[in-house]
C-alpha positions in Angstrom: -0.6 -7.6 -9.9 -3.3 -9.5 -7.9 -3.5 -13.5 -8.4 -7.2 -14.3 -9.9 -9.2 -16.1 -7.3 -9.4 -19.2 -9.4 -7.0 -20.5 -12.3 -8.2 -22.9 -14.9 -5.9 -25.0 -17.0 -6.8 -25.5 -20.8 -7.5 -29.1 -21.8 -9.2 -30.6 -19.0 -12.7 -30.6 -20.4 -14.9 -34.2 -20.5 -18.5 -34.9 -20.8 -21.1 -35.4 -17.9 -23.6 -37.5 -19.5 -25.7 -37.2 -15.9 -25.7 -33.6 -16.0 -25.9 -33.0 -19.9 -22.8 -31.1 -20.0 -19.3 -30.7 -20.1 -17.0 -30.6 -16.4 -13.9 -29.4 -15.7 -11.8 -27.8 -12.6 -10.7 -24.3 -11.3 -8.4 -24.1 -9.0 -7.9 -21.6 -6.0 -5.5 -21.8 -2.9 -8.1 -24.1 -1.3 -7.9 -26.8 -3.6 -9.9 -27.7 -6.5 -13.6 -26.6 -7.9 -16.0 -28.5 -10.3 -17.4 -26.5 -12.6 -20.2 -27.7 -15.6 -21.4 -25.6 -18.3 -24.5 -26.8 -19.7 -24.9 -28.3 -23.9 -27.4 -25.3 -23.9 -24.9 -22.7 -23.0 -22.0 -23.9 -25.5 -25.4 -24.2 -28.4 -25.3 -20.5 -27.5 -21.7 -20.1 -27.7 -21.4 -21.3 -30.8 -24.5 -20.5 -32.7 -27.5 -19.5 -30.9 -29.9 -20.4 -34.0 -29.3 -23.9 -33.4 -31.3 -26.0 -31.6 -29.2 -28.8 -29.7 -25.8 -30.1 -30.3 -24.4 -33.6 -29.5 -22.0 -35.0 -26.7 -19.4 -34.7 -29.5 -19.4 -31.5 -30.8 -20.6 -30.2 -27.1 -16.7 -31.3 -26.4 -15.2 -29.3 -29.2 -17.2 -26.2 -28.9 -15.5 -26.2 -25.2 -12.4 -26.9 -26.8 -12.8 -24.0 -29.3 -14.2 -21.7 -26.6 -12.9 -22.6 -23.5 -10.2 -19.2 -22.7 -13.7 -17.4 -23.1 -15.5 -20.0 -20.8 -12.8 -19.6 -18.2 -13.2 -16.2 -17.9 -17.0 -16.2 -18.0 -16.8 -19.2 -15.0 -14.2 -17.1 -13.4 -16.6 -14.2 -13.1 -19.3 -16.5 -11.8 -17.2 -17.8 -9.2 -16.3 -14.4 -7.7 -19.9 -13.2 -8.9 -21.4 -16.4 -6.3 -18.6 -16.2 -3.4 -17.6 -19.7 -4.6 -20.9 -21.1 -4.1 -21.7 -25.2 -3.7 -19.5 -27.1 -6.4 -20.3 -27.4 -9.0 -21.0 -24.4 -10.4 -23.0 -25.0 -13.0 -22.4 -22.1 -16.0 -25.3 -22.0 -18.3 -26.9 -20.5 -21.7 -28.2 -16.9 -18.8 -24.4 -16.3 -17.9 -22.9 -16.7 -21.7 -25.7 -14.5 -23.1 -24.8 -12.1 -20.2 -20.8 -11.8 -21.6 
């Protein structure tokens, strides 16, 4: 069986106050890869009628949906060749799983 691309590592999520979402890393046999997924795309994630959620709960709707963010940022990765770190996963790609 074929090694994914990129491997992520559950756990590793923290909040980018800058960016208004939550990082973490990928890994691929050249070394590391930031990745962000916005506070609108884990809103949709966890309940699209909503209109905003906070730093706090932004951190464990990643934790409660992050083997599903993985594979969604996993598909964007090979989707965008890599692409220019970081790659930035918003609400477009989760509506799009």
């Amino acid at each position: 069986m074929a090694r994914p691309s990129i491997t992520f590592e559950l756990g590793g999520g923290e909040w980018v106050p800058e960016r208004g979402s939550v990082g973490y890393m990928g890994m691929t046999k050249f070394g590391p890869v930031d990745f962000l997924i916005t506070a609108d795309a884990l809103t949709e994630l966890l309940n699209p009628g909503l209109d905003a959620i906070d730093p706090e709960l932004a951190l464990e709707t990643f934790t409660e949906f992050e083997a599903d963010i993985h594979r969604i940022a996993r598909l964007e990765f090979v989707k965008r060749l890599g692409g220019e770190p970081p790659i930035l996963i918003t609400a477009a790609d989760v509506d799009a799983r």
